[in-house]
N, C-alpha and C positions, 0 to 999 in steps of 0.2 A: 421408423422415423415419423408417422404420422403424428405422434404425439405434439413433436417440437415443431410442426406445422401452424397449433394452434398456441402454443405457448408465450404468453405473454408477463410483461413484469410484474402484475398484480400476481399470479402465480410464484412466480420465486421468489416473493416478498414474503407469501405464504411461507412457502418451505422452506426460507429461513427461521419464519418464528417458528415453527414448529418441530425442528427437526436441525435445530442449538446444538444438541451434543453432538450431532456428527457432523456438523460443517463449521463449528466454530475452531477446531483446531489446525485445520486448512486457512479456514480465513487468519488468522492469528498469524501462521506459519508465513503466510503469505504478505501481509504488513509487516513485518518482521526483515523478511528479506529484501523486504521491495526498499524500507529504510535503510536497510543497513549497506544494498549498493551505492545507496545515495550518500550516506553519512563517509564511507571507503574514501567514495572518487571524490568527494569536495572537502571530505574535512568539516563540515557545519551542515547542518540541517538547513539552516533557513536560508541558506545561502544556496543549497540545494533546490529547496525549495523554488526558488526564483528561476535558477537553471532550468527545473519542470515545468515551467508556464513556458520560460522560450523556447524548449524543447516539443512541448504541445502543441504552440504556433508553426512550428517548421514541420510538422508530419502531417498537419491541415495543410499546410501552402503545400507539399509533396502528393496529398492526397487531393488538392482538386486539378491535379494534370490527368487524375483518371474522369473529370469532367469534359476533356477535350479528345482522351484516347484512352477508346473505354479496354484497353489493352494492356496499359501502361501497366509497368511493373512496380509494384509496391512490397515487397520482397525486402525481407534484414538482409539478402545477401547484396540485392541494388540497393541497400542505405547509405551504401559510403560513394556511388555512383549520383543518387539521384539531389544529397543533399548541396553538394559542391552547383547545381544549376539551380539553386533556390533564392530568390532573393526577397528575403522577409519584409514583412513591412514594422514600419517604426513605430514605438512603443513607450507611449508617455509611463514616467514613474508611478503616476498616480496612479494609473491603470494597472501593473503590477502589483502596485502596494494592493489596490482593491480586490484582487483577485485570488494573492495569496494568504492574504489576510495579517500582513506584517503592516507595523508603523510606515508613516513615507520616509522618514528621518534613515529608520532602518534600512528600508529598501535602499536609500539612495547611498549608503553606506556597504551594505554587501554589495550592491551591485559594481560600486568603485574596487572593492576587493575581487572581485568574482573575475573583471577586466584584468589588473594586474595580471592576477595568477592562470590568464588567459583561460579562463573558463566561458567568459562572455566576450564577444566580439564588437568592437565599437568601427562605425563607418563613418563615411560622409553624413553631414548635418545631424549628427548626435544619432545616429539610428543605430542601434543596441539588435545582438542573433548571437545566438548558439550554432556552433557549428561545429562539431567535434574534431577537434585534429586526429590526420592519422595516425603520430606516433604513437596516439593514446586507443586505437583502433583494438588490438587483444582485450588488452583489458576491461574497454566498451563493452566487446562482445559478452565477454564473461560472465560480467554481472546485469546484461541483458539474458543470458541465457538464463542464468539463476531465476530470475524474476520470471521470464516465459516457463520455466519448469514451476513452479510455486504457483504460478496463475492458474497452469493447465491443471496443475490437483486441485485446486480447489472449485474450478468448474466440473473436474470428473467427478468429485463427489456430489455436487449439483445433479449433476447427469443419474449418476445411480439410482437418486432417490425419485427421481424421474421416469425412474426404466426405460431411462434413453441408453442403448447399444454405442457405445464412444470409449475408445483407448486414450489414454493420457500422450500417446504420441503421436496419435491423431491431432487431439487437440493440439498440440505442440506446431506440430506441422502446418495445419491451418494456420495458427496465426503469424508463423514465420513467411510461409507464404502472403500473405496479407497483411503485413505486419504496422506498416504508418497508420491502415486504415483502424486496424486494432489499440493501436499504441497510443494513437489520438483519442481514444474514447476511454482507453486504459486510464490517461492522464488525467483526463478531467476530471471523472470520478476520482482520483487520488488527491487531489487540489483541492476539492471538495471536502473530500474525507479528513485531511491535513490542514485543513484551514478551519475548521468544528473545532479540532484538540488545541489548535495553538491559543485558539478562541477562549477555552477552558482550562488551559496549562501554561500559555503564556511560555512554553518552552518543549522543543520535540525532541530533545533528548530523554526528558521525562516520558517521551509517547514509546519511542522505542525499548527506553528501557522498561516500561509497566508490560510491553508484549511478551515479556522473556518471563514475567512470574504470571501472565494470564493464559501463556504456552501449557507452563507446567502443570497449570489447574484446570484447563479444558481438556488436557490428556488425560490426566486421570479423571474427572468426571467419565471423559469417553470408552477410559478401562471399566470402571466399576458399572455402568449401565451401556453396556456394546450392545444387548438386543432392545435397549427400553427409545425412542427417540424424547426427548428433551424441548421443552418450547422455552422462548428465551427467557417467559418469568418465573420458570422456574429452577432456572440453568444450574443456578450455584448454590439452590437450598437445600440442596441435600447434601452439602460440604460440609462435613463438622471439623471444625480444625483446619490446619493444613493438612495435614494425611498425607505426609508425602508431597506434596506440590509446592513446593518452597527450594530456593534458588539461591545460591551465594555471589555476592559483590563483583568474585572473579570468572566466574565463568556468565555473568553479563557480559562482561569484560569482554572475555573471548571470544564471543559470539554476534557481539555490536560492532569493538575498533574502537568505544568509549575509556578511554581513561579508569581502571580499576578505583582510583579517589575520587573519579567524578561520579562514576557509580554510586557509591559509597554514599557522599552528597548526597544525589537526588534521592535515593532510598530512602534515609533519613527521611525527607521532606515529602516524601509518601507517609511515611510510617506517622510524621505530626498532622498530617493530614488524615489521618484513620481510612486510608486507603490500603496500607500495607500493615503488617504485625511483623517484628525483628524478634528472632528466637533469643531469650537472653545466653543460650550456653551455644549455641553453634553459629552463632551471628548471619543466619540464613534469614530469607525475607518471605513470607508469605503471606497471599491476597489476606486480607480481615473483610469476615464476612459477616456482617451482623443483622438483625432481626426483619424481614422480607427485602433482605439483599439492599440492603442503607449501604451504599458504598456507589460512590459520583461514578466510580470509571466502570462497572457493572452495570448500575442503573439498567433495568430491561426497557423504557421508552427508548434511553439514550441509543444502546446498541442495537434497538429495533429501526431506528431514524436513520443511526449512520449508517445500517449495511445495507440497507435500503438503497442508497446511493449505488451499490455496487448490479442491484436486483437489473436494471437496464441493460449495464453491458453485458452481465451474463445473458441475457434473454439474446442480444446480438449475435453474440460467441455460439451459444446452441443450434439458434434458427439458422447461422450459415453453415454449419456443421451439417446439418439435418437435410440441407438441399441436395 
């Protein structure tokens, strides 16, 4: 463990660009599910969205109780104990809107929706919190577990190229154990990450569903070169074709909770975007990959900037691993 003593984020910023083929289908897998719990439980992305800022706020105000006791339990299994004595503070629109990167018009429109279908909480003098009921307490869990399984592989495969010594249920258990403290830093980085694409897509159903056909193309990249490692500018140039990594409308479908015609749609609007190629006889959609990787959602600055964002918490996640 001496390694992760000295390991810092300029480090796994490295061994991300360098070493694309073996963590990019972890990460993928891992934005994938991390959406698609969110897309489940609310129905809307950006409405989720907003959910995940006031969710963020509530695991920070849970997480500085351990400023006063350095004991305090910060535990998924104390989240349905600790959040019921929280009382958040208030939270102007604008400051949402700026955060998540939606319109204010927007925001104050989901946010009236999100109330209704009690997803968000409204108090005295306008002050807006997340607070999860517990009828909805199972299925919380669920697609919390999901997410902490999908986070932990893709810090293990971090770990490997590290020759850091770490079981995926290790890591699992760490963060369940220390879970607000993790999930607070988990969040931010995802808000970050989710407010780049909306920036560039103006829509995150499009983000979720591009992860379902850049799934099936970093898998096979990571079939066809399993002993070569990959840096990210050169991820996808050895792609001729789809080759197999192409994906049909309904098994997006299945694997998001999107609408099989709203697939359909945004596909489309990949495909006039020269983002996507649509097979003309099997109506499958594969990444288009054209001459030193010309394609927005690839881009190697792009996906070197945005995983970047992630290179911190992982540095967090290993160093307390490593203690």
């Amino acid at each position: 463990m001496e390694r992760v003593k000295t390991l810092e984020k300029d480090d796994l910023k490295k061994i991300f660009e360098e070493n694309s083929t073996k963590l990019m289908p972890s990460f993928y897998e891992m934005q994938s599910t991390f959406l698609s719990g969110i897309y489940k439980r609310y129905g809307d992305l950006e409405g989720g969205n907003i959910v995940i800022f006031f969710a963020r706020d509530l695991h920070l105000e849970i997480l500085r109780k351990r400023e006063l006791d350095l004991e305090f339990d910060l535990s998924l299994e104390k989240f349905w104990i600790n959040h019921k004595d929280i009382v958040q503070s208030k939270k102007r629109i604008i400051v949402v809107s700026k955060e998540t990167g939606l319109p204010k018009e927007t925001t104050r429109r989901k946010i009236l929706y999100l109330i209704k279908k009690k997803h968000i909480k409204k108090a005295e003098k306008n002050r807006l919190f997340w607070e999860p009921a517990s009828e909805h307490k199972e299925t919380y869990l669920q697609i919390i577990d999901n997410q902490i399984n999908s986070l932990s592989r893709f810090i293990f495969d971090q770990s490997k190229i590290c020759n850091i010594a770490l079981s995926i249920s290790k890591i699992e258990k760490e963060i369940k154990k220390n879970y607000c403290f993790y999930w607070y830093n988990y969040l931010s980085a995802q808000l970050e990450y989710i407010k780049y694409w909306h920036s560039k897509l103006k829509d995150l159903e499009m983000l979720l569903i591009i992860f379902q056909v850049l799934i099936q193309t970093v898998n096979l990249i990571k079939r066809n070169n399993a002993k070569t490692p990959g840096s990210i500018s050169n991820l996808f140039s050895n792609l001729n074709g789809y080759s197999g990594a192409d994906i049909s409308a309904t098994s997006i479908s299945e694997i998001t909770g999107i609408p099989r015609a709203t697939c359909i749609r945004k596909l489309d609007r990949f495909v006039k975007m020269k983002v996507l190629q649509k097979d003309a006889v099997s109506k499958r959609y594969f990444l288009s990959i054209g001459r030193n990787n010309q394609n927005p959602i690839i881009d190697s600055e792009t996906i070197g900037q945005k995983i970047s964002l992630f290179s911190d918490f992982s540095t967090i996640v290993l160093k307390a691993l490593g203690k």
